[in-house]
Backbone as ProteinMPNN parsed JSONL, in Angstrom:
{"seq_chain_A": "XXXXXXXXXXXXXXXXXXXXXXXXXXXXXXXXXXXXXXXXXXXXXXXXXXXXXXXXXXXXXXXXXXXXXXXXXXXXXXXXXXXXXXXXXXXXXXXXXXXXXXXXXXXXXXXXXXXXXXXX", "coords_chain_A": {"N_chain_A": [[90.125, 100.681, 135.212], [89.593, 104.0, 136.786], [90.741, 107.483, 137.237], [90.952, 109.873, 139.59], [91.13, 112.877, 140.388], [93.079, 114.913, 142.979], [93.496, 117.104, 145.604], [95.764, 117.199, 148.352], [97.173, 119.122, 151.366], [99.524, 118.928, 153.737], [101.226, 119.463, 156.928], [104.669, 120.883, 157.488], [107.874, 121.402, 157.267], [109.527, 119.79, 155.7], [108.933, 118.244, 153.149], [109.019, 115.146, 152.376], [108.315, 114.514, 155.055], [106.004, 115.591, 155.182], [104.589, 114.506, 153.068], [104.799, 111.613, 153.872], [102.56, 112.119, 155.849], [100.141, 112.825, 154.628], [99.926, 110.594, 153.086], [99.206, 108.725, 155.131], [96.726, 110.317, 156.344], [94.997, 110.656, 154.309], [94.63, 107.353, 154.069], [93.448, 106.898, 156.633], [90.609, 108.246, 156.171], [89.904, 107.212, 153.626], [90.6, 104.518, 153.737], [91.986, 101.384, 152.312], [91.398, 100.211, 150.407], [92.509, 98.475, 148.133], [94.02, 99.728, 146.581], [92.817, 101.008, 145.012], [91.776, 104.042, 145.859], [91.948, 106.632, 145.185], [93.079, 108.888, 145.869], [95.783, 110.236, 147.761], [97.573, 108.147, 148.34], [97.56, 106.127, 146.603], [99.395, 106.993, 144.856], [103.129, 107.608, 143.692], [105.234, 108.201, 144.98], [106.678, 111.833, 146.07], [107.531, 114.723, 143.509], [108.778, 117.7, 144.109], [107.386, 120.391, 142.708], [107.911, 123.053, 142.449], [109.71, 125.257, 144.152], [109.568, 127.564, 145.605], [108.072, 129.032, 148.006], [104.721, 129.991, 148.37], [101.031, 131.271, 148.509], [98.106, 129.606, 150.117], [96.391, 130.301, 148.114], [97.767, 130.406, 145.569], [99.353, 128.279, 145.549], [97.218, 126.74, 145.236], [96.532, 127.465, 142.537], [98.495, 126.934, 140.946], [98.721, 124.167, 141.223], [96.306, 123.653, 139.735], [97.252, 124.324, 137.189], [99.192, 123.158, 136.248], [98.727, 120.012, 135.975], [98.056, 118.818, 133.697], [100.588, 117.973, 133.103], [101.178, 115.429, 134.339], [100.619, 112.201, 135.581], [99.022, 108.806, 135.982], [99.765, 107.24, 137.206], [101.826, 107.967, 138.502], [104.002, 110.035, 140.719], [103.007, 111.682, 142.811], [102.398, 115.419, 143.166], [104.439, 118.053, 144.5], [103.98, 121.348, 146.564], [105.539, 124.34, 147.814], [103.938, 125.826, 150.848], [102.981, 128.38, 152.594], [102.031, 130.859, 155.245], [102.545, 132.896, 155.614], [102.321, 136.729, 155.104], [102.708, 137.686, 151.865], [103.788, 138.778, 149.589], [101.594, 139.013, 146.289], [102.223, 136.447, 143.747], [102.946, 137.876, 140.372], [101.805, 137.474, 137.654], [103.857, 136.798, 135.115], [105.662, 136.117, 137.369], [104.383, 133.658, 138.498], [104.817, 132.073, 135.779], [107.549, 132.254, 136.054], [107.752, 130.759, 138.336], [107.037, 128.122, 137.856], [108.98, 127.228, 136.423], [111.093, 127.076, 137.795], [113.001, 129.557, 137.907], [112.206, 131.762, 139.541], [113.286, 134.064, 141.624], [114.307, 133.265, 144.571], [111.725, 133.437, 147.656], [112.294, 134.913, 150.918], [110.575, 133.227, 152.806], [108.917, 131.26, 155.314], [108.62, 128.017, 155.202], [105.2, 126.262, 155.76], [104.331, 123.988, 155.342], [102.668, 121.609, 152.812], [101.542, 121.561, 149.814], [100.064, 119.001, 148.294], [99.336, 117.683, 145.225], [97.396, 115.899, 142.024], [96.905, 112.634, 140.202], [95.04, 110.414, 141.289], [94.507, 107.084, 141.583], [91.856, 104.977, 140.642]], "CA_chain_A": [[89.919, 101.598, 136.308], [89.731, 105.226, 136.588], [91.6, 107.939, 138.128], [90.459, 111.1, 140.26], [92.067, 113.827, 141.138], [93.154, 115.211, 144.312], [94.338, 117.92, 146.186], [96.079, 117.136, 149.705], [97.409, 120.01, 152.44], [100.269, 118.329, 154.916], [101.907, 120.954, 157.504], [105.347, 120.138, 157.497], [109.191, 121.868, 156.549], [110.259, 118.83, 155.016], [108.074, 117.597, 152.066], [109.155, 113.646, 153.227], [108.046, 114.085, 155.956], [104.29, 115.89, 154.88], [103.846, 113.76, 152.278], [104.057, 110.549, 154.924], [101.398, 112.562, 157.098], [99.502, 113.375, 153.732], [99.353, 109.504, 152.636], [98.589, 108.366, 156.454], [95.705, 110.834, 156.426], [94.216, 109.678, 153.095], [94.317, 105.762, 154.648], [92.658, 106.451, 157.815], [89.915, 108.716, 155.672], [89.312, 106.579, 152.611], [90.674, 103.13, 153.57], [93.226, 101.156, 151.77], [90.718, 100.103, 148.644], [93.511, 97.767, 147.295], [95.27, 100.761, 146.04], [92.054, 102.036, 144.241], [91.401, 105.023, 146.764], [91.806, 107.837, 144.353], [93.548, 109.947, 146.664], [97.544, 110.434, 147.557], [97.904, 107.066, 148.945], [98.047, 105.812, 145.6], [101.031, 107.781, 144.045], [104.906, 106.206, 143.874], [106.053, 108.794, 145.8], [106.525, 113.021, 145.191], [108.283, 115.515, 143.092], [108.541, 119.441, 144.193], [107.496, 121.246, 141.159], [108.195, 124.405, 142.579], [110.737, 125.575, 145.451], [109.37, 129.323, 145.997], [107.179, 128.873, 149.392], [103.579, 130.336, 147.747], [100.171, 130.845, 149.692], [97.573, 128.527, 149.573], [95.42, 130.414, 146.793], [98.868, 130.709, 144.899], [99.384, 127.059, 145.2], [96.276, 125.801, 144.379], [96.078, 128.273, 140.926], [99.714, 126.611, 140.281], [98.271, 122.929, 140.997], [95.301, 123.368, 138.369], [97.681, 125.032, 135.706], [99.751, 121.521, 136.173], [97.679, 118.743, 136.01], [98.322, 117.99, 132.247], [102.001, 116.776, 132.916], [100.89, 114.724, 135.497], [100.431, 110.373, 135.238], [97.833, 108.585, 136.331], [100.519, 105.984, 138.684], [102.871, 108.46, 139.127], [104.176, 110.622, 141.84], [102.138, 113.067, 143.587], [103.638, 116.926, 142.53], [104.42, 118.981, 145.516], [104.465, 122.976, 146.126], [105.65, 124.624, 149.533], [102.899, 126.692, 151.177], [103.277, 129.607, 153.691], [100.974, 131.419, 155.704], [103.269, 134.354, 155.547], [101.54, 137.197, 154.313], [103.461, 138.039, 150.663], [102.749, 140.039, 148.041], [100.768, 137.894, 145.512], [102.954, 136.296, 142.653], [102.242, 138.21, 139.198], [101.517, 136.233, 136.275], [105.009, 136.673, 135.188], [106.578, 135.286, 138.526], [104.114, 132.412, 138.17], [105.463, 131.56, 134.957], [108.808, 131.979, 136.226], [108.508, 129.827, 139.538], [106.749, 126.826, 137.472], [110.32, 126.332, 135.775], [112.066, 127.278, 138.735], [114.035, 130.36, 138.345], [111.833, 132.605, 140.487], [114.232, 134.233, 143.272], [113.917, 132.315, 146.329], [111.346, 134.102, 148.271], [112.528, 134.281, 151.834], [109.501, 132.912, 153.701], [109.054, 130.098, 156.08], [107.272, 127.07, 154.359], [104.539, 125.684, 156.887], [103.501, 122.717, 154.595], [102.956, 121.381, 151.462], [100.165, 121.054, 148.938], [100.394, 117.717, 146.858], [97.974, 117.0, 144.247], [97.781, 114.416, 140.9], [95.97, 111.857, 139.711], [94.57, 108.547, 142.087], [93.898, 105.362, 141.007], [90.422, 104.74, 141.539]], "C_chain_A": [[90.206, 103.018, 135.842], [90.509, 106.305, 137.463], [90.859, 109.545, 138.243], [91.744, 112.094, 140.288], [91.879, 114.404, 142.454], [94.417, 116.076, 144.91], [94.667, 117.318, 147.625], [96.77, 117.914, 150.115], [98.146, 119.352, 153.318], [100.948, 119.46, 155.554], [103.38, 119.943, 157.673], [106.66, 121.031, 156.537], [109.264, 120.901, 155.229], [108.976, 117.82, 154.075], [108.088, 115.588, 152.043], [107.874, 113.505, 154.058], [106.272, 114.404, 156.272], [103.975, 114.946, 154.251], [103.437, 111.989, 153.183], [102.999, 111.26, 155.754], [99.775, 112.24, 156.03], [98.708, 111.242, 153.664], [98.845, 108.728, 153.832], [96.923, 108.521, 156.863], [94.7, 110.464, 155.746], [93.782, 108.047, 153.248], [92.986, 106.117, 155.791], [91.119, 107.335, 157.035], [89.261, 107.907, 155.115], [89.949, 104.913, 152.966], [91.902, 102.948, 152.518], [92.326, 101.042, 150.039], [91.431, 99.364, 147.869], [93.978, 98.365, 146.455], [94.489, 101.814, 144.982], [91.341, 103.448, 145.183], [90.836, 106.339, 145.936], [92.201, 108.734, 144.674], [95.138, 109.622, 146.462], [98.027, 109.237, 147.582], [98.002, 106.275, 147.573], [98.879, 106.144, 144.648], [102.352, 107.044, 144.452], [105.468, 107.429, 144.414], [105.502, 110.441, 145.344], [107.417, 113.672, 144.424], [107.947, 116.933, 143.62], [108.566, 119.558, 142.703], [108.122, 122.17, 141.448], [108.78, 124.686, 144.294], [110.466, 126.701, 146.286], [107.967, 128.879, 146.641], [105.673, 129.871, 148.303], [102.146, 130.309, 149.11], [99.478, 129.851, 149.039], [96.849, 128.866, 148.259], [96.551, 130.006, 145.849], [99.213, 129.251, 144.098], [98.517, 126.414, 144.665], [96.224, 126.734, 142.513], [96.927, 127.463, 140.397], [99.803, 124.921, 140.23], [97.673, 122.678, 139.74], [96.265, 123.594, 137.304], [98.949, 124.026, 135.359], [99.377, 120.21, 135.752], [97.956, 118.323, 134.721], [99.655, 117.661, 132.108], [102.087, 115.961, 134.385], [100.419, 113.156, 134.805], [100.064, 110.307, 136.303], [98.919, 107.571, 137.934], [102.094, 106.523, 138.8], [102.91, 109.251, 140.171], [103.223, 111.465, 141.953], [103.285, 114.505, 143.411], [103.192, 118.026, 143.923], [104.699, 120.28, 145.194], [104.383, 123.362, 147.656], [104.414, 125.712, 149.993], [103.037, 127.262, 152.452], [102.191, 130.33, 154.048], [101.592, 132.604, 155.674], [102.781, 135.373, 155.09], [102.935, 138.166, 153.055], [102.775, 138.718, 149.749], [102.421, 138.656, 146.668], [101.867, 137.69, 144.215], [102.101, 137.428, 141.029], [102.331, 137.217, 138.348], [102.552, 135.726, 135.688], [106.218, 135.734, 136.123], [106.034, 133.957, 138.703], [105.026, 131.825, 137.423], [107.498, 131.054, 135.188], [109.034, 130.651, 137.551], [108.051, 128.057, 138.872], [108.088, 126.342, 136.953], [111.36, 126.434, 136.602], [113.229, 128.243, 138.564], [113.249, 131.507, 138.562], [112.459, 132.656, 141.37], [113.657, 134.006, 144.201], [113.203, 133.31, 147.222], [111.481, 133.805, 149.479], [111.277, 134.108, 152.792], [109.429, 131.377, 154.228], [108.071, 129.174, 155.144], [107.03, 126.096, 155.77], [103.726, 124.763, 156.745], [103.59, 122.918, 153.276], [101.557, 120.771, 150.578], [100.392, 119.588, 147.721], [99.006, 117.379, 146.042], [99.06, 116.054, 142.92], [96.592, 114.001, 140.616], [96.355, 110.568, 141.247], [94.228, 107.732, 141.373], [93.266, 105.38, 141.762], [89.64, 103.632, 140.475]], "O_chain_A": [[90.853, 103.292, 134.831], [90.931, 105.857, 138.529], [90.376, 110.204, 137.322], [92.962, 111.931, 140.214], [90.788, 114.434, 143.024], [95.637, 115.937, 144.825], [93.652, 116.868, 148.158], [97.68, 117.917, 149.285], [97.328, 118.909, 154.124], [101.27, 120.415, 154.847], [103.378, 118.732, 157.894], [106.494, 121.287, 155.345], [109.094, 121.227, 154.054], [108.34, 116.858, 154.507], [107.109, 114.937, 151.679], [106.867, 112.809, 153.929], [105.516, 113.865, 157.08], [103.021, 114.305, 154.692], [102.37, 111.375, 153.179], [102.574, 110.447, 156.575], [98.731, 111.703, 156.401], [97.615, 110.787, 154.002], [97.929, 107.962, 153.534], [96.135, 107.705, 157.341], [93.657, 110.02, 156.226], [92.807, 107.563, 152.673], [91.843, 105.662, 155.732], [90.178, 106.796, 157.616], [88.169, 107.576, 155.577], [89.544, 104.085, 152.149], [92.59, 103.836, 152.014], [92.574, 101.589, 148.964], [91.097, 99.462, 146.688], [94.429, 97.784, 145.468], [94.915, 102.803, 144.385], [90.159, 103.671, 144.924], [89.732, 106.882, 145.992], [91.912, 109.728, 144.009], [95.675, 109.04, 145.519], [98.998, 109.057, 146.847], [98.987, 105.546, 147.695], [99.005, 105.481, 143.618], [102.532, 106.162, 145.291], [106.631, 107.501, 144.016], [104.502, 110.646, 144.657], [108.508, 113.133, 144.614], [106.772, 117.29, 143.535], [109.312, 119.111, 141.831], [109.108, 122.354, 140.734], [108.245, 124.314, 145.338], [110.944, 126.873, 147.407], [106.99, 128.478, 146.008], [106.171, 130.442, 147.333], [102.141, 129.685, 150.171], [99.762, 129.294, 147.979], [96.666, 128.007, 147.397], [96.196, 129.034, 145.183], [99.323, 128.988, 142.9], [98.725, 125.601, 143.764], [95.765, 126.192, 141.507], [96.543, 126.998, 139.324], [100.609, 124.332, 139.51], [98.08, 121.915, 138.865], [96.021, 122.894, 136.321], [99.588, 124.133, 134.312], [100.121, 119.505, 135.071], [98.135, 117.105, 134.702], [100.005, 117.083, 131.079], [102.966, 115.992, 135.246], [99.947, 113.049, 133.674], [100.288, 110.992, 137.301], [98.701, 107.419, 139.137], [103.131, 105.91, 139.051], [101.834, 109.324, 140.766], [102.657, 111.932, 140.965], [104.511, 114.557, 143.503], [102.122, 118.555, 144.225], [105.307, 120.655, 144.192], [103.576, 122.96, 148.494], [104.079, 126.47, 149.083], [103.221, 126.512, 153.411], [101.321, 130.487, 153.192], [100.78, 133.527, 155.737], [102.569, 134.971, 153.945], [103.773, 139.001, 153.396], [101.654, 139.049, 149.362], [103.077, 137.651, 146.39], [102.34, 138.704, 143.703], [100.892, 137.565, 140.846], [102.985, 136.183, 138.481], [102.612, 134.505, 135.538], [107.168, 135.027, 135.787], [106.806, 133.048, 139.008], [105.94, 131.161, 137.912], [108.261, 130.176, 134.785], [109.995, 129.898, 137.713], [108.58, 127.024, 139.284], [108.347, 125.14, 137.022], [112.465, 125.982, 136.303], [114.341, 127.915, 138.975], [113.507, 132.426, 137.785], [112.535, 131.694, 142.134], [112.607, 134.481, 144.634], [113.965, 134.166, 147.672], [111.053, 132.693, 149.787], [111.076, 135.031, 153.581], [109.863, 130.437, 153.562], [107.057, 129.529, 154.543], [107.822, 125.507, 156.507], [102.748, 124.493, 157.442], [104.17, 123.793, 152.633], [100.847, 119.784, 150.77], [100.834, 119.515, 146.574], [97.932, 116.897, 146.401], [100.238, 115.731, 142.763], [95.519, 114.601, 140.683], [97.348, 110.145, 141.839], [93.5, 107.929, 140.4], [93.39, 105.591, 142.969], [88.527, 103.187, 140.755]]}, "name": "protein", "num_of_chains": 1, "seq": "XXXXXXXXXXXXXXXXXXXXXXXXXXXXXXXXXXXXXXXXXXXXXXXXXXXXXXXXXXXXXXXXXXXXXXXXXXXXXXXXXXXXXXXXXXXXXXXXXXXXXXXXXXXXXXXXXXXXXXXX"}
């Protein structure tokens, strides 16, 4: 078998509690597939990569520039996402929030972007 990739969008403080909305959403969409879906619903759970709330362009640039330490039947990799309007990370503060010591930007996080690999 092969494996897709996939972005998923859950609204939600608590990354728990998106990522159950996230893999709920992905069932009633694509079905169960006996675990070959290719979407979230096939991941062992998530990890936050990154703690510093981001918008959505922000997040998705910081999804793609991930994806190569990512497994095919492992977790789904979360990043918080804010509608807040922020001043755009520089290239620099990227680099810094992927390893996590970008200063905590204070903004509300109003969901969570999870992507990865599916089993498909």
């Amino acid at each position: 078998m092969g494996a897709s990739d996939f972005y998923h969008y859950a609204t939600g403080e608590d990354p728990s509690d998106a990522y159950d909305t996230a893999t709920a959403e992905a069932r009633a969409e694509n079905g169960y597939r006996g675990g070959y879906s290719g979407d979230i619903q096939t991941t062992s759970g998530w990890t936050v990569r990154s703690r510093t709330p981001m918008t959505g362009r922000e997040a998705m640039a910081f999804a793609e520039s991930d994806f190569d330490n990512m497994e095919k039947w492992g977790p789904a990799f979360a990043v918080p996402v804010t509608r807040a309007k922020a001043k755009p990370l520089t290239r620099p503060q990227q680099l810094l929030a992927k390893v996590g010591k970008l200063p905590k930007r204070e903004l509300k996080i109003d969901g969570w972007l999870f992507y990865g690999w599916g089993a498909s």
